[in-house]
FIVEX-444579 format. One line per 2 residues: number of its first residue (from 1); their letters; for each residue x, y, z of N, C-alpha, C. Coordinates in steps of 0.2 Angstrom, whole numbers, plus 5000, padded with zeros to 4 digits. Layout:
residues N
NUM	a	X/Y/Z/X/Y/Z/X/Y/Z  ... .
***
This chain:
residues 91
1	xx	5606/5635/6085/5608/5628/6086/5615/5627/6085  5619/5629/6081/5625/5629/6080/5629/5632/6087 .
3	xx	5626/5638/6089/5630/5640/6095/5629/5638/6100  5626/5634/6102/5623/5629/6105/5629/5624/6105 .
5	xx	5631/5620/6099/5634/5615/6098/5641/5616/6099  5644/5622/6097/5649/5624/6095/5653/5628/6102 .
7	xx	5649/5630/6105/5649/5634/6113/5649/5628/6117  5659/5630/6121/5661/5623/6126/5658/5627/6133 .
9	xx	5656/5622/6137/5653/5624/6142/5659/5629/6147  5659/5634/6151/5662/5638/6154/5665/5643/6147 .
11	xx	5662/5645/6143/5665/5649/6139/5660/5656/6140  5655/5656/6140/5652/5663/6140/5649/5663/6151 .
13	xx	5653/5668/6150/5652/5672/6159/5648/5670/6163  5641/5673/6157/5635/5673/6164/5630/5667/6165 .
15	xx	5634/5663/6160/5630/5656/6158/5634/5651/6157  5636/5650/6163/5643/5646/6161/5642/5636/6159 .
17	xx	5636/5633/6161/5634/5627/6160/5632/5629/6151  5630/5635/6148/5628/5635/6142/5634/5632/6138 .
19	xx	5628/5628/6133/5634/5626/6126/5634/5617/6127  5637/5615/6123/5637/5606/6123/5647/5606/6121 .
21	xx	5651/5612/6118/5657/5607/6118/5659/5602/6112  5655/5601/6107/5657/5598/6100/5667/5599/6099 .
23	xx	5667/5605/6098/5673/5607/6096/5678/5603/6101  5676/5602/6108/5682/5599/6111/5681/5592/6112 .
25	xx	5680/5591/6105/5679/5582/6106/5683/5583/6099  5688/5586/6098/5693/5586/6093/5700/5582/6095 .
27	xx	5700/5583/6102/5706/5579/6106/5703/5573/6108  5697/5571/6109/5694/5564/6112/5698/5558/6106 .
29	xx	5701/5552/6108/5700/5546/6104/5694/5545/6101  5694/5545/6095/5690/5540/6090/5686/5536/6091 .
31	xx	5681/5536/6095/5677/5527/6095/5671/5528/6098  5669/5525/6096/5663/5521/6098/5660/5526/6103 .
33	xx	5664/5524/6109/5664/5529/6116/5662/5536/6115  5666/5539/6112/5664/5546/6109/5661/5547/6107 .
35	xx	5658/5544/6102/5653/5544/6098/5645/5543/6102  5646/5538/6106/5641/5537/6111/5641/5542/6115 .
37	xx	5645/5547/6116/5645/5551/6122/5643/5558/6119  5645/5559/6111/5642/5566/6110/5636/5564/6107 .
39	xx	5633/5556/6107/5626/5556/6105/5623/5561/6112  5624/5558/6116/5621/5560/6123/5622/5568/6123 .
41	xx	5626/5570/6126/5628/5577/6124/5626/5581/6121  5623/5582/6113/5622/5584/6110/5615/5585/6109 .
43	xx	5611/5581/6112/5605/5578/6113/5602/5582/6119  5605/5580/6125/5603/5585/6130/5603/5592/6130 .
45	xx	5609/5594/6128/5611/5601/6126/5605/5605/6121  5605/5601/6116/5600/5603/6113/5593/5605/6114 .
47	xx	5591/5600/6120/5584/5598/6123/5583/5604/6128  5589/5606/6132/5591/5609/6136/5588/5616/6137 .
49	xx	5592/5619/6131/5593/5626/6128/5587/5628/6123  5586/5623/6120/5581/5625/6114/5575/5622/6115 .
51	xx	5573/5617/6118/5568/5616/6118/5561/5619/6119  5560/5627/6120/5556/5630/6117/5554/5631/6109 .
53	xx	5561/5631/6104/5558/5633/6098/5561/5627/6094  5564/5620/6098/5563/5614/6094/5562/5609/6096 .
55	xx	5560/5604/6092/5560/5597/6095/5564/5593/6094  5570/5589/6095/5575/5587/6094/5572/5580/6094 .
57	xx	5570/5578/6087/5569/5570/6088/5574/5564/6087  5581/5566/6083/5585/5561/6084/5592/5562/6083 .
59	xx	5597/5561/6085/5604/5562/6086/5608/5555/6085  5611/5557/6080/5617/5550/6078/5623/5553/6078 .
61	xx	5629/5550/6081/5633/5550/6080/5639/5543/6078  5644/5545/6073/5647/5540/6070/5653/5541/6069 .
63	xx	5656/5536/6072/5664/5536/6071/5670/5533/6065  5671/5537/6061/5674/5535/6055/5680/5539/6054 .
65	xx	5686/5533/6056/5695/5533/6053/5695/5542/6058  5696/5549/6054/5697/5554/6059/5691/5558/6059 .
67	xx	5686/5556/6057/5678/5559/6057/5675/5558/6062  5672/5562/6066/5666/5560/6071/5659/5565/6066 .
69	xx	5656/5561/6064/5651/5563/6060/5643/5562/6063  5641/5567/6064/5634/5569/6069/5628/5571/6063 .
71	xx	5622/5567/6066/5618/5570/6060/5614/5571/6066  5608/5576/6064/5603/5580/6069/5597/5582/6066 .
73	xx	5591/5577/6069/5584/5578/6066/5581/5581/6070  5577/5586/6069/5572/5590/6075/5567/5594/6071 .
75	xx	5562/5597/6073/5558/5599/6070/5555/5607/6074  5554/5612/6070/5552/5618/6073/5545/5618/6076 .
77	xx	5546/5618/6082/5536/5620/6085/5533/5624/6082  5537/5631/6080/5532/5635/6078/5528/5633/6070 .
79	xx	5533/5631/6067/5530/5627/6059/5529/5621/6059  5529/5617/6062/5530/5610/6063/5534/5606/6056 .
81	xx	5540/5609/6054/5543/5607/6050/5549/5604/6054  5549/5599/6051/5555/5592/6051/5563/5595/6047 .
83	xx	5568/5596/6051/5575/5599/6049/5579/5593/6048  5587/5596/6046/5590/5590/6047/5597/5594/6047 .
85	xx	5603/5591/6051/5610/5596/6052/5613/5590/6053  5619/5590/6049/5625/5587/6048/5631/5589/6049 .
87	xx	5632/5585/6052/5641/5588/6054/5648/5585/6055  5651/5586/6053/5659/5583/6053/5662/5586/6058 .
89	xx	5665/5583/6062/5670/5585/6067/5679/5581/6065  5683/5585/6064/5688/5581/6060/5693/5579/6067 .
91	x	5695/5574/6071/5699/5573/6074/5707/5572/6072 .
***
């Protein structure tokens, strides 16, 4: 999941749409808009790639002073357990 999020798209060869790109939202302004936009992104990305071995139920993203802070609900098909992943992105 992580490299999933952390992998900017065009970064690995054979798979170049692989990845959602987190990391380069280090240079994005602060707002709203970002944060709106790496809801989206990181939602699809995740649905995208992994939706075999997860279910991504809910994606927030939140913009605070130099933080873009992402939280991430999904749950594993194979166990049917409910996760949770948090993350800070420091602008």
């Amino acid at each position: 999941m992580r490299q999933v999020l952390l992998t900017g798209p065009g970064e690995r060869i054979n798979r170049p749409d692989f990845g959602c790109g987190v990391k380069r939202m280090v240079f994005a302004p602060n707002s709203t808009l970002t944060a709106s936009l790496a809801q989206a992104t990181i939602f699809e990305s995740l649905d995208h790639w992994l939706s075999p071995a997860i279910a991504v139920e809910d994606v927030k993203a939140e913009a605070r002073d130099e933080v873009l802070s992402i939280s991430i609900v999904y749950s594993l098909r194979a166990r049917g357990e409910r996760r949770y992943l948090n993350l800070e992105v420091t602008l």
